[in-house]
C-alpha positions in Angstrom: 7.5 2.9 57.2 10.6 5.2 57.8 11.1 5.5 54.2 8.5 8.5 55.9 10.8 9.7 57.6 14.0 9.9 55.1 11.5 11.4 52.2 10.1 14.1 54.8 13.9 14.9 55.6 14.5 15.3 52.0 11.6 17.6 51.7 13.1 19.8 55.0 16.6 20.1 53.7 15.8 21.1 50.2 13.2 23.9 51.2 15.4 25.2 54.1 18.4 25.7 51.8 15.8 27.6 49.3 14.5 29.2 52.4 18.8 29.9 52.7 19.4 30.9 49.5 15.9 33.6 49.6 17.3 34.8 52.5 20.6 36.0 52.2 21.4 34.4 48.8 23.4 32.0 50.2 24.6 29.5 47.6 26.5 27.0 49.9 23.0 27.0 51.9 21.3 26.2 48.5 23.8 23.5 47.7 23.9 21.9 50.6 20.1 22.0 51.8 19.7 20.4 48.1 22.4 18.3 48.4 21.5 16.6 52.1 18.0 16.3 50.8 19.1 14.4 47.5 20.8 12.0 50.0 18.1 11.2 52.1 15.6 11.2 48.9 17.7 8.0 47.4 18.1 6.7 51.2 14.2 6.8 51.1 14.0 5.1 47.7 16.6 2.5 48.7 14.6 1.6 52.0 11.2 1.9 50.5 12.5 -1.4 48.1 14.1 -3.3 51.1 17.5 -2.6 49.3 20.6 -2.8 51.5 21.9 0.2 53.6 19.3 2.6 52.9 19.3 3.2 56.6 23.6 3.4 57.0 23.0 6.2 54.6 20.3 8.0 55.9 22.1 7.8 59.2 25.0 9.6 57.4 23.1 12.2 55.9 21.5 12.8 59.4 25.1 12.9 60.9 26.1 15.4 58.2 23.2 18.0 58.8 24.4 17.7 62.7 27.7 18.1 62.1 27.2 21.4 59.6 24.4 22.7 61.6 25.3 22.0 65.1 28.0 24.6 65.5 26.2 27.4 63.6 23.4 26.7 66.1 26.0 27.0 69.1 27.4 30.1 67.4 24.2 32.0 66.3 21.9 30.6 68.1 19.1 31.5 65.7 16.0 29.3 65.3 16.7 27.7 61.3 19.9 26.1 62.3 18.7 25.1 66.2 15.9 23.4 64.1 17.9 21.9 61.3 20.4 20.5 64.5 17.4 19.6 66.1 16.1 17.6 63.5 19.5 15.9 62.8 19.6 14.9 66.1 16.7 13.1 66.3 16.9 11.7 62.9 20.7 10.1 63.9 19.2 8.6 66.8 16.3 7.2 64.9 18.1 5.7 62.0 21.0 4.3 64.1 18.2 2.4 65.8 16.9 1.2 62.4 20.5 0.9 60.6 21.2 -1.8 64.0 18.2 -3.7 63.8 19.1 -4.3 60.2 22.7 -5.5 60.8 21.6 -7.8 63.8 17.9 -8.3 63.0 16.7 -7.2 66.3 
């Protein structure tokens, strides 16, 4: 089931850096929405066939959209990348859960 969850991230990255690139034709916001979501997208594929560390890499995409939108949230404070922070957030904690019951079998 939390293939889900990596295909919906997939989904939110790729239209927010379209929404990024609409905006203010902002091609690193293009490449990179695109680029996060392509991760999770084959994170989702590789979970969805019980293949090994689908969740270790969704769990490092997630880390990645913190990481790149957790300072412009801090500096800007404007609602896209608070959101995008927001969801990467939520989305390292929720993998790191899954990425540990796969290593240990919890």
């Amino acid at each position: 089931m939390s293939h889900h969850t990596a295909y919906s991230m997939a989904g939110i990255c790729a239209v927010g850096g379209a929404i990024g690139y609409a905006k203010g034709r902002s091609i690193p916001s293009l490449v990179a929405g695109v680029g996060i979501g392509a991760v999770y997208w084959y994170a989702g594929l590789r979970i969805q066939k019980n293949q090994d560390y689908g969740h270790d890499l969704a769990l490092a995409a997630s880390s990645l959209l913190l990481f790149a939108m957790g300072p412009k949230a801090l500096r800007t404070r404007a609602p896209v990348p608070i959101a995008m922070s927001t969801l990467g957030t939520a989305s390292a904690a929720y993998y790191s859960k899954k990425a540990y019951e796969d290593r240990y079998g919890v």
